[in-house]
C-alpha positions as CSV (number, residue, x, y, z in Angstrom):
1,X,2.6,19.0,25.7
2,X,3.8,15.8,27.6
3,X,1.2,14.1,27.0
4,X,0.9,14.6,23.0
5,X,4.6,13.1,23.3
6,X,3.8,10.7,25.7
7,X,0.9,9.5,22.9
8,X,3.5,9.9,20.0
9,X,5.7,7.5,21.5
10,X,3.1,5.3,22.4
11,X,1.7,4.5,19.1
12,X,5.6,4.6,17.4
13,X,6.5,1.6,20.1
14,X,3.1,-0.1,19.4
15,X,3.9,-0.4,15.7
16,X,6.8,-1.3,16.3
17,X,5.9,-4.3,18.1
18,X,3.3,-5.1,15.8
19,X,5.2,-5.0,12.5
20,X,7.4,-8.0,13.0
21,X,4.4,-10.1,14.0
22,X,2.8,-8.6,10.8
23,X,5.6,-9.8,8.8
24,X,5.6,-13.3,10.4
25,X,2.3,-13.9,8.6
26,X,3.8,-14.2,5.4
27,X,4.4,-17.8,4.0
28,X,6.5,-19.1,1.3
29,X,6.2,-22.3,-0.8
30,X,8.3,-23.8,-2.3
31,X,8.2,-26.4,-5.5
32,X,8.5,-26.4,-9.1
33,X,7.0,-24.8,-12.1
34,X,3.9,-26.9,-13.9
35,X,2.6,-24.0,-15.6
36,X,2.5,-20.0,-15.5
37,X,0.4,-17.5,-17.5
38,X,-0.9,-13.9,-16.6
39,X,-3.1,-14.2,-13.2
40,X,-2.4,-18.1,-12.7
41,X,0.2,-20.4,-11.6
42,X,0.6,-24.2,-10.9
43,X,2.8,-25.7,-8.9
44,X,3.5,-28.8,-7.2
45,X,6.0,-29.8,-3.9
46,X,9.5,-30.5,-4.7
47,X,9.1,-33.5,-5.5
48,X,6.7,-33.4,-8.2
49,X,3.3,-34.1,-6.1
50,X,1.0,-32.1,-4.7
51,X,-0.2,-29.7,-7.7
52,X,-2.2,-26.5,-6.9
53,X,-3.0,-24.0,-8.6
54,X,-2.8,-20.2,-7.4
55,X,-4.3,-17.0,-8.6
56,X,-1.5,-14.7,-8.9
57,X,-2.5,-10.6,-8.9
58,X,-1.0,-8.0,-11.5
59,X,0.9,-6.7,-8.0
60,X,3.1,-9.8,-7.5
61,X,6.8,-9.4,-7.9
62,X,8.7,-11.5,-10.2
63,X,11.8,-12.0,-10.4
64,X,14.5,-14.8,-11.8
65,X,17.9,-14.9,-10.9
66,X,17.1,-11.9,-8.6
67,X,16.0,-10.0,-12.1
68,X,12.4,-8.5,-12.7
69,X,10.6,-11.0,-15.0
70,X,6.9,-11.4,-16.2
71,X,4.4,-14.7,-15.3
72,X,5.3,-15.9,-19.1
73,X,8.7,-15.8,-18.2
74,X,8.7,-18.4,-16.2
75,X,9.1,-21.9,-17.1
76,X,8.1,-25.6,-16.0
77,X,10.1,-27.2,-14.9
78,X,11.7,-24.0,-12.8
79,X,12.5,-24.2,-9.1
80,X,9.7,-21.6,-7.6
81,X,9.2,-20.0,-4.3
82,X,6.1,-18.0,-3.6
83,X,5.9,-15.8,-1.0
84,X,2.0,-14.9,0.3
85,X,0.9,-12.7,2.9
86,X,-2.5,-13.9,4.3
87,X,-4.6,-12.7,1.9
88,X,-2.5,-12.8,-1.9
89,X,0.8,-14.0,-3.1
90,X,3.2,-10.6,-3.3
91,X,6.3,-12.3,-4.6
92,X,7.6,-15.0,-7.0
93,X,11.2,-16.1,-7.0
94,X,12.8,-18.4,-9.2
95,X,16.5,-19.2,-9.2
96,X,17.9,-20.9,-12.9
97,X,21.9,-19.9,-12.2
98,X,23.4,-21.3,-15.1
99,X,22.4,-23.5,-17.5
C-alpha cells in the first residue's frame, strides 16, 4: 500500500513541476490589426512594420475589451496580442476601451 502512495505522490509532484515549464512555452505578440477573417490574421509590430500573417484555428479565443468576439470582429487598425503555445495560437486579445 505504501508504495501505490509513494507512486501517487510521485507522479502529482512531477506534474506539478512540469506544468509551469509547460506554461512558460507560450508566447504572446503583440502589434496591430492589418487584417482578420475566419482562419487568418495579419499583423505587423507596433509600430507598423514587420507584417505576418498567422493561421488562426476555429479553437482560438477571442475576445475584445475582455468580451467573447469572432475573427470579423476585429478591426485594423486594433491594438492585438496573440497568445501561441508552441504549436497554434489559443488566444486573441484586443483592448479598444473607449472610443
Amino acid at each position: 500500500m505504501f508504495a501505490r502512495h509513494r507512486t501517487a505522490l510521485l507522479i502529482l509532484v512531477t506534474a506539478a513541476l512540469l506544468a509551469p515549464a509547460a506554461r512558460a512555452a507560450d508566447k504572446t505578440l503583440t502589434g496591430i490589426v492589418v487584417s482578420a477573417e475566419a482562419g487568418r490574421l495579419v499583423i505587423t509590430d507596433n509600430e507598423g512594420k514587420n507584417e505576418q500573417a498567422l493561421a488562426v484555428p476555429g479553437s482560438a479565443k477571442v475576445t475584445i475589451d475582455g468580451k467573447p468576439a469572432a475573427m470579423t470582429d476585429l478591426r485594423r487598425g486594433d491594438a492585438i496580442a496573440v497568445t501561441l503555445d508552441a504549436e497554434r495560437i489559443t488566444q486573441i486579445t484586443i483592448k479598444r476601451g473607449k472610443r
